[in-house]
DRENTOR-280720 format. One line per 4 residues: number of its first residue (from 1); their letters; for each residue y, x, z of C-alpha. Coordinates in Angstrom, 2 decimals. Layout:
NUM	A	Y,X,Z; ...
//
This chain:
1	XXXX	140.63,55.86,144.26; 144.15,55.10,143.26; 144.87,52.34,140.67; 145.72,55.43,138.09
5	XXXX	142.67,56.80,138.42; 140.89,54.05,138.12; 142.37,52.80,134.88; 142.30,56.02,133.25
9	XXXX	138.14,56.04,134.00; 137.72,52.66,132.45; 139.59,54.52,129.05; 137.25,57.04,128.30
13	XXXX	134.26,55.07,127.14; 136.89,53.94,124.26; 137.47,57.71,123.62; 133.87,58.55,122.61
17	XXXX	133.51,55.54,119.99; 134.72,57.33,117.05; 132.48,60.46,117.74; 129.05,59.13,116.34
21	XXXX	131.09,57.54,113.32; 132.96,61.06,112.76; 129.30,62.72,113.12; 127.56,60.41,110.60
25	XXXX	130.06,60.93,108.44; 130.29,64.41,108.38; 125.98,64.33,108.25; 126.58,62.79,104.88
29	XXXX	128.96,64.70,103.54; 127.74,68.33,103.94; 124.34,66.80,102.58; 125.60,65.43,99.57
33	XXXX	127.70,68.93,99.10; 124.17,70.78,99.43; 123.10,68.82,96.66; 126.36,68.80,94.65
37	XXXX	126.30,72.40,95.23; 122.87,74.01,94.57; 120.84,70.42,93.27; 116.98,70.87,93.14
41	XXXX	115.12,69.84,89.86; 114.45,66.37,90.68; 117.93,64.67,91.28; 119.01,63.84,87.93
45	XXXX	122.64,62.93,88.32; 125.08,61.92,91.38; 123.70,58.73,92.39; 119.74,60.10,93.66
49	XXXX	122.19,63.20,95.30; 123.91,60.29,97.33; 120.78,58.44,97.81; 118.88,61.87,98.94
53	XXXX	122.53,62.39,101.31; 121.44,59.07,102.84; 118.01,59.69,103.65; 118.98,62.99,105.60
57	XXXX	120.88,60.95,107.83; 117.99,59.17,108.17; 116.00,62.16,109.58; 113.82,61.75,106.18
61	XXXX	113.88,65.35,104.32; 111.59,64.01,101.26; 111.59,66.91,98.98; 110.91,70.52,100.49
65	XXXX	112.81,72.17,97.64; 115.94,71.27,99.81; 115.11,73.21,102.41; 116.25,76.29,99.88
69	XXXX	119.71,74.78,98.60; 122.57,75.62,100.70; 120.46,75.86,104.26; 123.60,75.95,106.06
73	XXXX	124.73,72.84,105.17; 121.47,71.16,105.12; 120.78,72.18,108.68; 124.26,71.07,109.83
77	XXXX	123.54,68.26,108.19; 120.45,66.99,109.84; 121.50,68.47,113.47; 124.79,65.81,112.98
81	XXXX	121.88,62.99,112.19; 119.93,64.17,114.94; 123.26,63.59,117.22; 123.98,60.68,115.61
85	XXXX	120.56,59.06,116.65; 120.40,60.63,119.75; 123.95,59.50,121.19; 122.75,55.81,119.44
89	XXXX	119.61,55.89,121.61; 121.90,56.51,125.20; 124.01,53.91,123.59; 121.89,51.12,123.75
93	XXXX	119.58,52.16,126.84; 122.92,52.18,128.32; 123.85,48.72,127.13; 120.74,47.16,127.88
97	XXXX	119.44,48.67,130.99; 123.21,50.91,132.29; 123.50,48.65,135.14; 120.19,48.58,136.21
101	XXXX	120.93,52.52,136.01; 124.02,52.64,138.07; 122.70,50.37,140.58; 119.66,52.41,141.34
105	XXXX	121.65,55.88,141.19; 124.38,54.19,143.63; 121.28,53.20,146.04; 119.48,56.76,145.82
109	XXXX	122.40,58.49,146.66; 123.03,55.84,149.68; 126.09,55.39,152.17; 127.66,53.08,149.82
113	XXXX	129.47,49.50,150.75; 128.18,46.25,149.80; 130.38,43.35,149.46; 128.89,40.36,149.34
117	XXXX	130.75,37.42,147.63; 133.70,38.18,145.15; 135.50,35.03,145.55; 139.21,35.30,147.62
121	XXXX	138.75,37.89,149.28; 135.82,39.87,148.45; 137.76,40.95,145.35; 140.73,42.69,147.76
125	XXXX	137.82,44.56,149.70; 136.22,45.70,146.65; 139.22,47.08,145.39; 140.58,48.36,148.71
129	XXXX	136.84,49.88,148.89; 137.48,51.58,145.49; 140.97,53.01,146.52; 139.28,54.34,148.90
133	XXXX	137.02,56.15,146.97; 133.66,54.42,148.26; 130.96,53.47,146.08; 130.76,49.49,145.99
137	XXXX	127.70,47.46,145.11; 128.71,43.36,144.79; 126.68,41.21,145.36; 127.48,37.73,144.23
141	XXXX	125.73,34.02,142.76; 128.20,34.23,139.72; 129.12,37.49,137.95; 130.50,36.01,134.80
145	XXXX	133.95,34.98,136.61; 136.94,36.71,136.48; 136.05,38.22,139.84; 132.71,39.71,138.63
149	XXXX	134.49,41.56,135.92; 137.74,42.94,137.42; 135.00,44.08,140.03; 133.39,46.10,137.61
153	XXXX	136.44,47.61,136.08; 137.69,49.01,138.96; 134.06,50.96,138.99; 132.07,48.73,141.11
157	XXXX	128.37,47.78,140.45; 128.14,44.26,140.67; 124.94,42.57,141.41; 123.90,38.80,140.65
161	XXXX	121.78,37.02,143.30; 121.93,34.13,145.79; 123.32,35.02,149.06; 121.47,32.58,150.94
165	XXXX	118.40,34.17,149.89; 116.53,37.51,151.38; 116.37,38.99,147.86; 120.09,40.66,147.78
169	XXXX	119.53,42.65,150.39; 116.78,44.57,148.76; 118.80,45.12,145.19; 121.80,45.96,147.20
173	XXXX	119.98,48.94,148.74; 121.01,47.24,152.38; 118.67,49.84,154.23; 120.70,52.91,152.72
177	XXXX	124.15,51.46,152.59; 126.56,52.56,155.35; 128.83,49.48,155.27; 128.05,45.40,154.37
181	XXXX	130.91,42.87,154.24; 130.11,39.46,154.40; 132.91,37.84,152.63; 132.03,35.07,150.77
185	XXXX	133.72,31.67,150.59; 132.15,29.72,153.53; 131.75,31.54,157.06; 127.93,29.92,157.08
189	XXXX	127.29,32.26,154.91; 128.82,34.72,155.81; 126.86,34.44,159.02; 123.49,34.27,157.51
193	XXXX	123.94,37.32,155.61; 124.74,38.98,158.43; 121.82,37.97,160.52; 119.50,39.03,157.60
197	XXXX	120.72,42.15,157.47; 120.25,42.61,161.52; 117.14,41.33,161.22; 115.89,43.59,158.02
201	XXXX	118.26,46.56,158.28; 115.76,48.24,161.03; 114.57,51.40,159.35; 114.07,54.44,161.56
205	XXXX	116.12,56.70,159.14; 119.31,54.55,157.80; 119.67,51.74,160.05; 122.04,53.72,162.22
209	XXXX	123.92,54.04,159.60; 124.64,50.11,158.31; 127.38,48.77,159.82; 127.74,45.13,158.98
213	XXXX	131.45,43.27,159.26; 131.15,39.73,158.87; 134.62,37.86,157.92; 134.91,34.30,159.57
217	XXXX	138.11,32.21,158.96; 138.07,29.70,161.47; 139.17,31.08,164.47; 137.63,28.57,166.72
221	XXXX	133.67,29.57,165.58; 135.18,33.53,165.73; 135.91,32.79,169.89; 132.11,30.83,169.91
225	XXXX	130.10,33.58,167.98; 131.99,36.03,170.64; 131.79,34.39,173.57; 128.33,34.03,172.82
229	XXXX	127.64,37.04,171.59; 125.60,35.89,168.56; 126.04,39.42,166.93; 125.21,41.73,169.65
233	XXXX	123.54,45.38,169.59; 121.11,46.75,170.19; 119.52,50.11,169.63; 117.83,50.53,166.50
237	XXXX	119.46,47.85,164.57; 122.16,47.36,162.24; 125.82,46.62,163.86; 127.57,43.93,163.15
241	XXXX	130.95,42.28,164.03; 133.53,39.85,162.92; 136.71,40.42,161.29; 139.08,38.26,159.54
245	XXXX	141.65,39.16,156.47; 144.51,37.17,158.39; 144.51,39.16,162.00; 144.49,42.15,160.16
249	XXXX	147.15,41.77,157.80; 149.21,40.30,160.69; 148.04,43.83,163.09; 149.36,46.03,159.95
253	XXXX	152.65,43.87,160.20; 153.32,44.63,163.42; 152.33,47.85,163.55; 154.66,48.66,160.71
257	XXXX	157.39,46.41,161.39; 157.28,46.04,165.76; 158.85,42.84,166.62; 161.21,45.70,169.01
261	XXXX	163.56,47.02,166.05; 165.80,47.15,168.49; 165.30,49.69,171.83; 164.66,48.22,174.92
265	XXXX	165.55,49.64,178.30; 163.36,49.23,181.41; 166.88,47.34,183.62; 167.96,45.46,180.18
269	XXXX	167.88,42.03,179.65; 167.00,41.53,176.05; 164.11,39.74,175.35; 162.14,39.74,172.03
273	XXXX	162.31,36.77,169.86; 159.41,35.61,167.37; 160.46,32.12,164.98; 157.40,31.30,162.56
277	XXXX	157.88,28.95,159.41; 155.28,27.39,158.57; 152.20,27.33,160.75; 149.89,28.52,158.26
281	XXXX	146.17,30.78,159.07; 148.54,33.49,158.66; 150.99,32.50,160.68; 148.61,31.41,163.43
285	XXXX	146.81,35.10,163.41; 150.56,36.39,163.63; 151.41,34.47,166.62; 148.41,35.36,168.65
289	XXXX	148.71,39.48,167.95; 152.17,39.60,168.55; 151.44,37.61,172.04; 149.14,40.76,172.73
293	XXXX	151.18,43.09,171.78; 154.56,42.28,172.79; 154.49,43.46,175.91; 158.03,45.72,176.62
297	XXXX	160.12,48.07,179.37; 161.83,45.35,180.63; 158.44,43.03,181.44; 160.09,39.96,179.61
301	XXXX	157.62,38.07,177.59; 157.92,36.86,174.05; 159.66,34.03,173.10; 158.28,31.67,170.33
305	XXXX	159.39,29.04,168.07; 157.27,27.35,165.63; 158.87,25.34,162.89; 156.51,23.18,160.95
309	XXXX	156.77,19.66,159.45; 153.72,18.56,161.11; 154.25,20.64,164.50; 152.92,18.31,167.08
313	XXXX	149.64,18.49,165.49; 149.87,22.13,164.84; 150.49,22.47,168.23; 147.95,20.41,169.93
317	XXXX	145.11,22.10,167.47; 146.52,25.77,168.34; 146.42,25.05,172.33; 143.03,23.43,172.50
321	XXXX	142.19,27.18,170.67; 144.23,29.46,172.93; 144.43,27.09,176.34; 145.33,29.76,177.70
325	XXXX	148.46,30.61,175.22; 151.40,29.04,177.30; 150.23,32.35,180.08; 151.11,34.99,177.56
329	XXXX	154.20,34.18,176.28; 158.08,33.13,177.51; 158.23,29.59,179.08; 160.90,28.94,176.52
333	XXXX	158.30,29.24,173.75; 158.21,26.13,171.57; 156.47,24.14,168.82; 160.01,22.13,166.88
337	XXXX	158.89,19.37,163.85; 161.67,20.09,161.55; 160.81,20.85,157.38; 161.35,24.02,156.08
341	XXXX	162.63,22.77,153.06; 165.26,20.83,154.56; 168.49,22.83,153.92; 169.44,21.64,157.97
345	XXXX	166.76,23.85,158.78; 168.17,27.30,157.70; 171.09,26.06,159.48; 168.95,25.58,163.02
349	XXXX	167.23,28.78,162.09; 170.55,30.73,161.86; 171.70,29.14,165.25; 168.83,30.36,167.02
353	XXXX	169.05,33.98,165.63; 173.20,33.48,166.69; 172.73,31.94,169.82; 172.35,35.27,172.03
357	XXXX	173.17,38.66,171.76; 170.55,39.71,174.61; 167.34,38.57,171.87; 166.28,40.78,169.30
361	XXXX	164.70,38.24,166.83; 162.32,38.38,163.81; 161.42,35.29,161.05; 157.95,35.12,159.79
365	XXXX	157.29,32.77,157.00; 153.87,31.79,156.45; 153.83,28.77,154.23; 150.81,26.95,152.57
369	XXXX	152.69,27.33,148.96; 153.71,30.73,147.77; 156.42,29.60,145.87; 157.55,27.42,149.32
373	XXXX	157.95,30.44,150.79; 159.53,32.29,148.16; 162.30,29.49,148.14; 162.56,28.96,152.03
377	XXXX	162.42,33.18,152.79; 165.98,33.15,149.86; 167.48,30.41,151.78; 167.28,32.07,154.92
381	XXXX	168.33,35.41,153.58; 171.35,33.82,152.63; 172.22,32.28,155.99; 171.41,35.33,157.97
385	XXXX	173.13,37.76,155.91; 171.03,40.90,156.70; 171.36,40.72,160.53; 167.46,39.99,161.44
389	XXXX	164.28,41.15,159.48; 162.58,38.12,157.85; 158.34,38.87,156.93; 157.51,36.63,154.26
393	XXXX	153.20,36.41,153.83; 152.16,35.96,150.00; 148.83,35.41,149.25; 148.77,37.72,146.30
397	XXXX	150.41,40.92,145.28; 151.40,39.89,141.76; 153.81,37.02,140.35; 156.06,36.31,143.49
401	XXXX	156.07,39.23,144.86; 157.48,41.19,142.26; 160.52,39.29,142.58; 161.12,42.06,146.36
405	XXXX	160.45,45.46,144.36; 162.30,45.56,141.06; 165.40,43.76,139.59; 168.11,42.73,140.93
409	XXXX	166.65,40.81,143.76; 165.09,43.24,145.24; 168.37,45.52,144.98; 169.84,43.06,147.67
413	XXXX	166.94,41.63,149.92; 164.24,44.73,150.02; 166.00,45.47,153.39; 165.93,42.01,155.08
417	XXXX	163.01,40.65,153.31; 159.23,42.36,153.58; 156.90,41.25,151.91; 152.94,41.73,153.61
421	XXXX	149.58,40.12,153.53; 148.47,40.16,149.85; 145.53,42.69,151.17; 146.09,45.78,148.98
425	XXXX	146.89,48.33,151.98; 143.44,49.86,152.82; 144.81,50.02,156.72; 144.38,46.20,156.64
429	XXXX	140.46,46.47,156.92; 139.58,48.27,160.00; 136.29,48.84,158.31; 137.79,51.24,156.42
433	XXXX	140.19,52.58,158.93; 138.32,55.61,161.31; 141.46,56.44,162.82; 141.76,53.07,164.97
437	XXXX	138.14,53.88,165.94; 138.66,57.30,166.53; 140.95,56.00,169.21; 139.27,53.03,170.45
441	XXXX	135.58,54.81,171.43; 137.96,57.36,173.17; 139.79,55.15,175.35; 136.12,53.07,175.57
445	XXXX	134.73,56.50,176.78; 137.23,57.56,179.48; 136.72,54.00,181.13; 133.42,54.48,181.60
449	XXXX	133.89,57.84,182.67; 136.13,56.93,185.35; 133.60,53.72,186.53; 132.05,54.53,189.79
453	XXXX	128.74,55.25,189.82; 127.15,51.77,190.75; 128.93,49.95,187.97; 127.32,51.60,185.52
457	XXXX	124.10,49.89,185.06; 122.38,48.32,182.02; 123.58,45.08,182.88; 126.73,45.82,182.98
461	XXXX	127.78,45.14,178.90; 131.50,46.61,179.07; 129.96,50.63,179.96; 127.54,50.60,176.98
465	XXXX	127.79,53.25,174.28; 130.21,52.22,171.51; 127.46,52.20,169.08; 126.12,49.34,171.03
469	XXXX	129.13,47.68,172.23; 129.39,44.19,171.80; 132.28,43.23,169.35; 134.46,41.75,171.76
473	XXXX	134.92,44.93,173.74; 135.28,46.82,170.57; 137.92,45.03,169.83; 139.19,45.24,172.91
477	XXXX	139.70,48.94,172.74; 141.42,48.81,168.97; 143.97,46.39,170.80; 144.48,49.01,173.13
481	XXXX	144.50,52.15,171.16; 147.39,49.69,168.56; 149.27,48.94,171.70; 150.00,52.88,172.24
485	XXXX	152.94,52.77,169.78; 154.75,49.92,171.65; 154.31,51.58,175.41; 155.46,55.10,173.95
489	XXXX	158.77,52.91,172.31; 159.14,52.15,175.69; 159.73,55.68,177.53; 161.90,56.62,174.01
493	XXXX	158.85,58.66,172.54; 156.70,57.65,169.28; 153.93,58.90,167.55; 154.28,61.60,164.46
497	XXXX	152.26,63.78,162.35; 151.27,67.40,163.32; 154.10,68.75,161.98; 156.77,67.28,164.13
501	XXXX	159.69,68.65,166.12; 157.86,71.34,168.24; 161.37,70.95,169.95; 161.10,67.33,170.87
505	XXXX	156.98,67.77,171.51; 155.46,65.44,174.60; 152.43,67.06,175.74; 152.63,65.15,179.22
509	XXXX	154.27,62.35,180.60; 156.74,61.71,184.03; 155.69,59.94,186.81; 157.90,56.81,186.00
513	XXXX	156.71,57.08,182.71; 153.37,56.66,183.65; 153.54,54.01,186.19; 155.85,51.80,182.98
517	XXXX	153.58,52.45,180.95; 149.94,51.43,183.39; 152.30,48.57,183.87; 152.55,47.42,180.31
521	XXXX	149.22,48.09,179.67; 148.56,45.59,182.63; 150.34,43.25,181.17; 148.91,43.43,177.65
525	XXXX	145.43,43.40,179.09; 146.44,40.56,180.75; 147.85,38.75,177.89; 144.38,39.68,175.49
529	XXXX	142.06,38.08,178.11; 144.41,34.87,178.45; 144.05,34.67,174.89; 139.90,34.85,175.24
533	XXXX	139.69,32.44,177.21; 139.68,34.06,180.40; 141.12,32.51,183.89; 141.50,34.12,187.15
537	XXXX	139.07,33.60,189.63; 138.25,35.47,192.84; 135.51,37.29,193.69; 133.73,39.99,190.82
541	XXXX	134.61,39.45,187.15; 131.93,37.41,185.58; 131.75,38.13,181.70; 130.24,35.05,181.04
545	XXXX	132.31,32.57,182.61; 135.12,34.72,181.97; 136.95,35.09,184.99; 138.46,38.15,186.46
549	XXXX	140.10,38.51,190.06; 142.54,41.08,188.70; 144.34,38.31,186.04; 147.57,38.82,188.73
553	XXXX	151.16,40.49,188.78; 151.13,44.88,188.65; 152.20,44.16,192.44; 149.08,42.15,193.47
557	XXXX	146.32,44.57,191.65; 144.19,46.63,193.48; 144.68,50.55,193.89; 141.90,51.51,191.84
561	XXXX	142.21,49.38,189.29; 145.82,50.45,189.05; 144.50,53.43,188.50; 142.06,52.92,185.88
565	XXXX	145.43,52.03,183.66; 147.30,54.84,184.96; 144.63,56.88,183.53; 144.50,55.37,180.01
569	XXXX	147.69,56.00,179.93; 148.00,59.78,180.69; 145.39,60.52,178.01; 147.00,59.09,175.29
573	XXXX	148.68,62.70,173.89; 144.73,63.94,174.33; 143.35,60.79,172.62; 146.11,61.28,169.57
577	XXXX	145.27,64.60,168.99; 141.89,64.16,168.16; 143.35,62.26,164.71; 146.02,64.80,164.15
581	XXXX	148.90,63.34,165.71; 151.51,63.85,168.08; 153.98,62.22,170.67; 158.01,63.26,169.85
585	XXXX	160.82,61.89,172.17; 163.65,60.34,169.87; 166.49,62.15,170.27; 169.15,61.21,172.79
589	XXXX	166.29,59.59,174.63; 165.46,61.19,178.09; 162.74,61.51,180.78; 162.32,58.40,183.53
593	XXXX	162.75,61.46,186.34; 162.24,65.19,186.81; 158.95,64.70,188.11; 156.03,66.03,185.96
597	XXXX	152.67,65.57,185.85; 150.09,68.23,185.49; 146.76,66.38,185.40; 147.97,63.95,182.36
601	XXX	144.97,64.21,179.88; 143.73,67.25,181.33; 147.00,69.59,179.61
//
C-alpha cells in the first residue's frame, strides 16, 4: 500500500461524520412540515408541532391521526430516524468492540503478518508490511505510544499483550498467519517468541504456512544461534530464521550502489577501495557484505580502511567476531584511530581517494549521531568535489534526510551523496522480498541435483528441501543468487527487465566467461565461509567444526567441485527467467572468445 493510499483511507471515516447530523436534521424538519402543513386536532399551536417533530425522531409516533397528514413526509421522516439510530448503533459497536472486530476478521481470513514489538524497528516493518499491501496484526506490551498509534493509522490492527507470555500468540491468530517478525527491543525476546511459535505453530493445516523471522542485533549471538542451529526445521513445524535490519539495509546498498562503479577488466590492475567512517552496527554489517561480495574480474580483493576515534577497540571487538576477516579482504586493509570530526581527517580521507588512479573507491559514513554524520558526509563532499560516491546511513527517513532530496542542497550533492538505511524500501526485508528466494531455492535445487548419489542422505543438512533448510544455508544461497549481478559486471553483461534489447539478449554464456565467472563464485564462497567461521582442514567437510578441504586457490580445487560452480554459473539466464528477467551485454562490451556453449542452463 503506498503512503497515498494509505492516508487517503484514514480520511474517509471523517467524511461520513456529518451524514447522521444531516439525516437527523432533515428527520426533523419534514416532520415538523407534516405538522405545519396538514396539523391533526390535538397540536394546538407551534411549540407541541416541534415537540411532536422531536418525538418522531425518537421512533415515538404518539398520535395515529399523523399517520393521515402528509404520509410522504411523515414516512421520510421516520425512515431518516430509523437511519439515524441505526448508523448510531454501528457507531458505537464499532467504537467499543471495532477492534476486537478487525482483529478477528484479519485472523479468519488468515495469511496475515504479525509483528511483534513496535519499538525501533517494528514500526519500519509494519509500515513496509502495509506498503506492501499485507494485512498486519501488532502485537505489543504498550499500545498507547506513539508507535501503537502510527501503527494503526497506516491500517494495522494492533494488539496489546506481553510478549514474554504464551497468550499473544493465540490473539495474534499465530496458527493462520503466514509471516511472524520478532522485532522487539531486546534479542531475548525476540528469541523466545520465536521458540513459542515453533513450539505451538504445529497445526496440520496452517503450520506450513508460518514462517517466523526473528531479528537479532548482536552479531556475535546471530553466528552462536547459527552455528548451533538453535532454529532448525523440521517437517511439520513453523520455520524460523534470523535476520537483522542492518545487513539488509547494507545488502540493498550494495546491490544498488556496487562498490565497482567503475568497469573492471579481467588483465587490469584496479582494485576496489572501501573507507568506513565511523564504525557503527551499520557500518560493521557494511563491511562484512561487501567482503562477500566484492569479489571482481581481476581476482584482487577489497581493500579496507576504517576510521574511528576509538579504532583499536573497534578493531579488536570486530576480529574476535570475524577471526577469520583478515582472509577475505586485501592485506592492505586497515583499522586508522583518527576523529571524524577533526577537519585533518577530510584531508587524510581525500589523500587516500587521490593517492591512486588504479582504485576505484567508495566512503561510507556510519556514525552513532545523525547529525555527526550529516556534518562529517558535507565536509567530505567538499574535499572530494564529486569524484567518489560517499553513502551516508541515517537512522530515520525524516529531519536529516530531507536536507539530500529538496532545496538547494540536494541540487548540488544528490549525485555524490546517497542517502540509505532509514528502512522504508520494502527490498530491505527479505521477508518480504520472493524474488531473492525465487533465486536462492533454485540455485539450492540444482546443487543438490548435481550431488552424487551417496551424498545425499538424511544426514547430510546442506541437500535438504528448502522448506527445511537450516538458516545458514538459506542464506547461503540469497548470497549467491545477490552475487549474480557482480559476476555478470564482470563479463560486461547485467541483469534487465523482460523488455530489454532483444539485440543485446544473453541467452548463454562463452567458455571464458564461464570459467571467470565459477572462478569468482569460488572466491566469494570462499570469502562467506571465512566470514562463518570456517578454516580449511583436510579430509571431508565437517559442518560442525566447520572445516572444508576445498577453502584453497581456483588452481588447487578439485575437478568436480570446479564443476559444481561452473554449473551454477551456466544456469543463471535459466534461474533469472523464472522472476522475469533477463541478461543484456552493455554495449561496446564483447564476448571472452568465440567459443559457445550449448549445454548452459539447458538453452
Amino acid at each position: 500500500m503506498s503512503e497515498g493510499s494509505s492516508h487517503e483511507s484514514q480520511k474517509l471515516p471523517g467524511l461520513w461524520r456529518p451524514v447522521p447530523v444531516v439525516a437527523a436534521v432533515l428527520a426533523f424538519v419534514f416532520a415538523a412540515a407534516a405538522f405545519f402543513i396538514s396539523p391533526p386536532a390535538e397540536i394546538y399551536n407551534r411549540a407541541d408541532a416541534l415537540y411532536l417533530s422531536a418525538q418522531v425522531l425518537g421512533l415515538h409516533m404518539p398520535l395515529p391521526e399523523m399517520k393521515e397528514s402528509a404520509p410522504w413526509l411523515l414516512f421520510a421522516a421516520r425512515m431518516l430516524a430509523v437511519f439515524v439510530w441505526a448508523f448510531a448503533a454501528v457507531a458505537v459497536s464499532a467504537y467499543l468492540f471495532g477492534k476486537d472486530l478487525r482483529r478477528r476478521w484479519t485472523i479468519l481470513r488468515g495469511r496475515h503478518t504479525i509483528v511483534c514489538g513496535l519499538q525501533g524497528t517494528g514500526l519500519q516493518l509494519v509500515l513496509v508490511a502495509r506498503r506492501s499491501k499485507q494485512h498486519v496484526i501488532a502485537v505489543d506490551e504498550r499500545t498507547d505510544t506513539e508507535e501503537g498509534r502510527r501503527a494503526e493509522a497506516r491500517g494495522a490492527v494492533v494488539v496489546k499483550a506481553r510478549l514474554t507470555g504464551g497468550r499473544w500468540f493465540g490473539r495474534a491468530g499465530g496458527k493462520r498467519a503466514s509471516h511472524l517478525v520478532a522485532a522487539a527491543g531486546q534479542d531475548a525476546v525476540n528469541v523466545a517468541i520465536a521458540l513459542h511459535a515453533m513450539e505451538n505453530g504445529g497445526s496440520r493445516k496452517h503450520a506450513s504456512r508460518l514462517k517466523c523471522h526473528v531479528h537479532i542485533a548482536d552479531p556475535h549471538l546471530r553466528a552462536f544461534l547459527r552455528h548451533h542451529r538453535v532454529f532448525r526445521s523440521t517437517a511439520g513445524a513453523p520455520r524460523a530464521g534470523i535476520f537483522n535490519f542492518f545487513e539488509d539495509s547494507a545488502r540493498l546498498l550494495l546491490l544498488d550502489h556496487p562498490l565497482d562503479w567503475k568497469p573492471i577488466n579481467a588483465d587490469g590492475d584496479q582494485y576496489v577501495q572501501l573507507i568506513l567512517v565511523g564504525f557503527s552496527a551499520m557500518a560493521e554489517a557494511v563491511l562484512v557484505r561487501a567482503a562477500m561480495m566484492a569479489h571482481y574480474a581481476n581476482e584482487k580483493k577489497l581493500r579496507v580502511t576504517v576510521i574511528d576515534s576509538d579504532a583499536p577497540s573497534r578493531r579488536q571487538t570486530f576480529l574476535w567476531r570475524y577471526p577469520q576477516f583478515p582472509n577475505a579482504v586485501d592485506p592492505g586493509s586497515d583499522f586508522l584511530q583518527l576523529n571524524p570530526d577533526d577537519p585533518a581527517t577530510s584531508d587524510q580521507i581525500a589523500n587516500l581517494c587521490d593517492q591512486s588512479e588504479k582504485h576505484i573507491p567508495t566512503v561510507v559514513i556510519s556514525r552513532d549521531d545523525d547529525s555527526k554524520g550529516v556534518c562529517t558526509a558535507l565536509a567530505l563532499a567538499e574535499h572530494l568535489h564529486g569524484k567518489v560516491p560517499i553513502r551516508l546511513h541515517l537512522s530515520i527517513d525524516a529531519g536529516l534526510g530531507r536536507l539530500f532530496e529538496k532545496g538547494e542542497i540536494a541540487a548540488t550533492l544528490s549525485r555524490q551523496v546517497t542517502v540509505f538505511g532509514a528502512g522504508g524500501d520494502a527490498r530491505a526485508h527479505r521477508w518480504v522480498d520472493p524474488e531473492l528466494d525465487t533465486l536462492a531455492r533454485n540455485l539450492h535445487r540444482e546443487y543438490v541435483r548435481r550431488l552424487p548419489e551417496p551424498e545425499r542422505t538424511p544426514d547430510n543438512r546442506s541437500t535438504c528441501r528448502w522448506d527445511i533448510l537450516d538458516d545458514d544455508l538459506v542464506d547461503s544461497n540469497r548470497q549467491q543468487a545477490d552475487h549474480m549481478s557482480v559476476k555478470l559486471r564482470a563479463i560486461g553483461c547485467e541483469i534487465c527487465g523482460n523488455k530489454s534489447d532483444r539485440a543485446n539478449l544473453v541467452h548463454e554464456f562463452t567458455g571464458d566467461e564461464i570459467e571467470l565467472m565459477a572462478k569468482l563464485e569460488h572466491n566469494r564462497w570462499m570469502a562467506e565461509r571465512y566470514l562463518a567461521g570456517w578454516q580449511y582442514a583436510p579430509g571431508p567437510k565437517n559442518l560442525e567444526l566447520r572445516t572444508s578441504p576445498h577453502l584453497v586457490p581456483w588452481e588447487n580445487v578439485r575437478a568436480d567441485i570446479r564443476e559444481f560452480d561452473r554449473s551454477a554459473v551456466r544456469i543463471i539466464p535459466e534461474v533469472l527467467k523464472l522472476v522475469n528477467k533477463q541478461i543484456v551485454r552493455v554495449r561496446g562490451a564483447a564476448p571472452h572468445d568465440k567459443i559457445r556453449v550449448t549445454d548452459a542452463g539447458g538453452h
